[in-house]
C-alpha positions in Angstrom: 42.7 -11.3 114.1 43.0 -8.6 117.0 46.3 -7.5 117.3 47.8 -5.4 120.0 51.3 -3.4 119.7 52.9 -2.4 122.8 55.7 -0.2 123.4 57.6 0.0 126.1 59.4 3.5 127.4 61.2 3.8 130.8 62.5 7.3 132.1 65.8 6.1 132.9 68.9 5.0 130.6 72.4 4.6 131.4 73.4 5.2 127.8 72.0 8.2 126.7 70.1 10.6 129.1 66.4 10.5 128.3 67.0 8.7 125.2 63.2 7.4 124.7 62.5 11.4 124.2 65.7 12.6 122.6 64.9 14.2 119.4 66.0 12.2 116.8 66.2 14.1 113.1 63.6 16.7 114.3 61.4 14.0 116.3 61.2 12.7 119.7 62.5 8.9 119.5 59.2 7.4 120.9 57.6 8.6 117.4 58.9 6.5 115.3 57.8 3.4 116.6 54.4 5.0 116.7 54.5 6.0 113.6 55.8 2.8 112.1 53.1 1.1 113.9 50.5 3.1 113.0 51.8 2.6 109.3 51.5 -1.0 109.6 47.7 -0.8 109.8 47.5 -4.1 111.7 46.6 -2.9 115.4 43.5 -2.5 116.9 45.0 -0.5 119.8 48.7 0.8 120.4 49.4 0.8 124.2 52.6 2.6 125.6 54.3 1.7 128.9 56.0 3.7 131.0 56.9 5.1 134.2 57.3 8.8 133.0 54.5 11.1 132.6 56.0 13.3 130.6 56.8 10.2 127.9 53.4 9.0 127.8 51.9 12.4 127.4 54.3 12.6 124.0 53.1 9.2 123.3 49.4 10.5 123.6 50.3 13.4 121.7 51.8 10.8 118.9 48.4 9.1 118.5 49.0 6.3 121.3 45.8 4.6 122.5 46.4 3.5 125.7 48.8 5.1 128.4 49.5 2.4 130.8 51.6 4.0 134.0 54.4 1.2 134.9 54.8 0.4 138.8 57.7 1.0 140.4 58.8 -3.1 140.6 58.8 -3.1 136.6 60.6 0.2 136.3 64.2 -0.6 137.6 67.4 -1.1 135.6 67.1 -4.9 136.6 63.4 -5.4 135.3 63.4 -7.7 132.8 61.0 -6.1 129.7 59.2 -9.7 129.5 56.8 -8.8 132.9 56.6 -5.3 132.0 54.7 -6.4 128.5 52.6 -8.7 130.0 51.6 -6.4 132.5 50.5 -3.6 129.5 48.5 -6.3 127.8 46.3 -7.2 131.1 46.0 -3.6 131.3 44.8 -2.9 128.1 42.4 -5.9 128.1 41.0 -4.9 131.5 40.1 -2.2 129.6 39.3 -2.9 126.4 37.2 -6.4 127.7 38.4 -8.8 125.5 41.6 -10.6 124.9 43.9 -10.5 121.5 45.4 -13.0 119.3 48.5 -11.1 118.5 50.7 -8.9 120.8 53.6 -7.2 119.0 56.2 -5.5 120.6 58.2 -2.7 119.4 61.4 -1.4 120.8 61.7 2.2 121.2 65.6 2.2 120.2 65.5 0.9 116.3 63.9 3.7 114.9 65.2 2.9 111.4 62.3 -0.1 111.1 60.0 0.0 108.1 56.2 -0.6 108.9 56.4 -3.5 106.5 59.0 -5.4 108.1 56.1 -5.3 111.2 53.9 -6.8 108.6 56.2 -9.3 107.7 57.3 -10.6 111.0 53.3 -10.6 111.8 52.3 -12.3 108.9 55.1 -15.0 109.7 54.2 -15.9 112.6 50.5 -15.9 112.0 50.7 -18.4 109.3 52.6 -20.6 111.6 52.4 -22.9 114.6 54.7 -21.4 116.4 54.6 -19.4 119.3 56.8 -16.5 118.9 58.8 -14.3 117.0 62.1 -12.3 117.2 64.6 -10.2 114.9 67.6 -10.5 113.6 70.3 -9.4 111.1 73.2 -11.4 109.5 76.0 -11.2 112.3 79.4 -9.3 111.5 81.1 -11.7 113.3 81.2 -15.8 113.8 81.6 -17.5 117.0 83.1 -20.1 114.8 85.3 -17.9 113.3 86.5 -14.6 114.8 84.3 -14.3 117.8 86.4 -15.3 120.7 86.2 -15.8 124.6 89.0 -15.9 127.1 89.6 -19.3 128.8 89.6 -19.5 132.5 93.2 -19.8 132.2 93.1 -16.7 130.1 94.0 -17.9 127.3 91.8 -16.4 123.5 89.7 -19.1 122.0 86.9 -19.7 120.0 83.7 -19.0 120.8 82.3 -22.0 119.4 84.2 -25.1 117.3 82.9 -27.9 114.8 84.4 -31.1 114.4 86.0 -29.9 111.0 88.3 -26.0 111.7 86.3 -23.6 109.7 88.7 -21.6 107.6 86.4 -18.9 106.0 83.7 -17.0 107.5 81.4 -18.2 104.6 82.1 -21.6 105.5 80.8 -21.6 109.1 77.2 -21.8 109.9 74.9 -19.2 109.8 74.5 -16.7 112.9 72.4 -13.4 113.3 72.8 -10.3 115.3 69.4 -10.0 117.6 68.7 -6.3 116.6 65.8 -5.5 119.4 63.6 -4.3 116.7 60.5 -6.9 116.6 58.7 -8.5 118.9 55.7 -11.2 118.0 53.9 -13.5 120.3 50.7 -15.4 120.2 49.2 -14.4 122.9 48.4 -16.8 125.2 52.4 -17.8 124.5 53.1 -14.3 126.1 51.2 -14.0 129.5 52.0 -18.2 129.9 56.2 -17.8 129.7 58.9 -15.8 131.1 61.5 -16.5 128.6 61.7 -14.8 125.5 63.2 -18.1 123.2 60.8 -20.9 123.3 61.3 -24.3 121.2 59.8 -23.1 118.1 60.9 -19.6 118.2 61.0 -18.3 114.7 63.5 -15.6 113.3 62.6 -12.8 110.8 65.4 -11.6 109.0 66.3 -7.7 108.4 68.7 -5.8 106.6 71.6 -4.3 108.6 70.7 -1.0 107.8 67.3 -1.3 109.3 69.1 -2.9 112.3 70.3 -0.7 114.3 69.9 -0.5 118.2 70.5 2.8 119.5 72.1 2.0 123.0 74.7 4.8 123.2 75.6 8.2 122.1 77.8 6.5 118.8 74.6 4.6 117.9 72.4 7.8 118.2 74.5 9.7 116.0 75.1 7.0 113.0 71.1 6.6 112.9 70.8 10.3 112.9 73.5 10.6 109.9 71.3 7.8 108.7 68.2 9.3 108.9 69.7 12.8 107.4 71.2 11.0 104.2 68.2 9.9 103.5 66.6 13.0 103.9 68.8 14.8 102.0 68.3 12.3 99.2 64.8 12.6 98.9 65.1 16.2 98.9 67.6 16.2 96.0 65.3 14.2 93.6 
């Protein structure tokens, strides 16, 4: 199988200012998913996208393969990240002159991944039909439950009912948190849709603590207290 791993870095966030290269627990953020990747041994290439030099000249520095430079219509606040992949993997197999079987996405912000939970998520997908893969984490919160909505009288209700009322979270169905983490498409599934859930999109399951999406300052900090536990653990042994 010939696998590709792209990883997608704009200069701007709204969040956090320059979060792709805030240095997270003595790194830049981009290196973990580098890393991570790396770790996975499953890639023939690791692209990075971006529309900041100075990002993709860390990502070089990080062991990246390919640098692909984003256009300006891919690198807005609106841009959805579906294009901007797609784009990377025509790149890199202008390049590279063939095509993959396997593109696998990483996202920048859930640094607390584990390599094998990339090799799990490929794996699934690989020894199934389907065309796509995401990730998820057991949800905090039910929209059958105690996830509400306002009415457009606005009035509280649930977010979702069942014929029978649901009276304890463990009764009610299932639901997962997407955490952004994981990425997985075959990949002519990837350059032929626009939409990220298909019919037979397939969910791999991860742990809450390896679920976290940094998207604002609070985030950043409880993944770097995280990060520095762990540390500190390891050191103590």
């Amino acid at each position: 199988m010939k696998r590709l791993c792209t990883i997608c870095a704009r200069a701007g966030s709204k969040g956090i200012r320059n979060k792709n290269l805030k240095i997270l627990a003595g790194k830049p953020l981009i290196a973990y998913s580098l890393e991570q990747a790396k770790a996975s041994h499953l890639f023939q290439f690791i692209a990075v996208s971006s529309d900041s030099d100075q990002i993709l000249q860390v990502a070089a520095q990080r062991g990246a393969d390919f640098l692909i430079k984003r256009p300006a219509s891919l690198s807005t606040d609106q841009a959805p990240k579906i294009p901007v992949i797609q784009h990377c993997v025509a790149k890199v197999e202008e390049v590279y002159g063939q095509t993959f079987d396997t593109v696998v996405d990483l996202d920048v912000t859930s640094p607390l991944r584990h390599s094998s939970d990339i090799h799990h998520a490929v794996q699934l997908l690989e020894k199934s039909t389907s065309a796509n893969l995401i990730t998820g984490t057991p949800s905090r919160r039910s929209p059958y439950f105690n996830l509400v909505e306002l009415s457009e009288r606005g009035f509280v209700q649930l977010s979702k009912t069942l014929n029978k009322p649901v009276f304890r979270r463990q009764d009610a169905p299932a639901c997962y948190d997407l955490n952004a983490s994981i990425y997985v498409w075959k990949r002519d599934a990837l350059l032929n849709h626009s939409s990220l859930f298909q019919e037979d999109t397939l969910l791999f399951i991860m742990p809450e603590e390896r679920s976290i999406d940094i998207d604002s300052e609070i985030d950043f900090l409880f993944v770097e207290f995280l990060m520095k536990q762990k540390q500190n653990s390891k050191a103590n042994l």
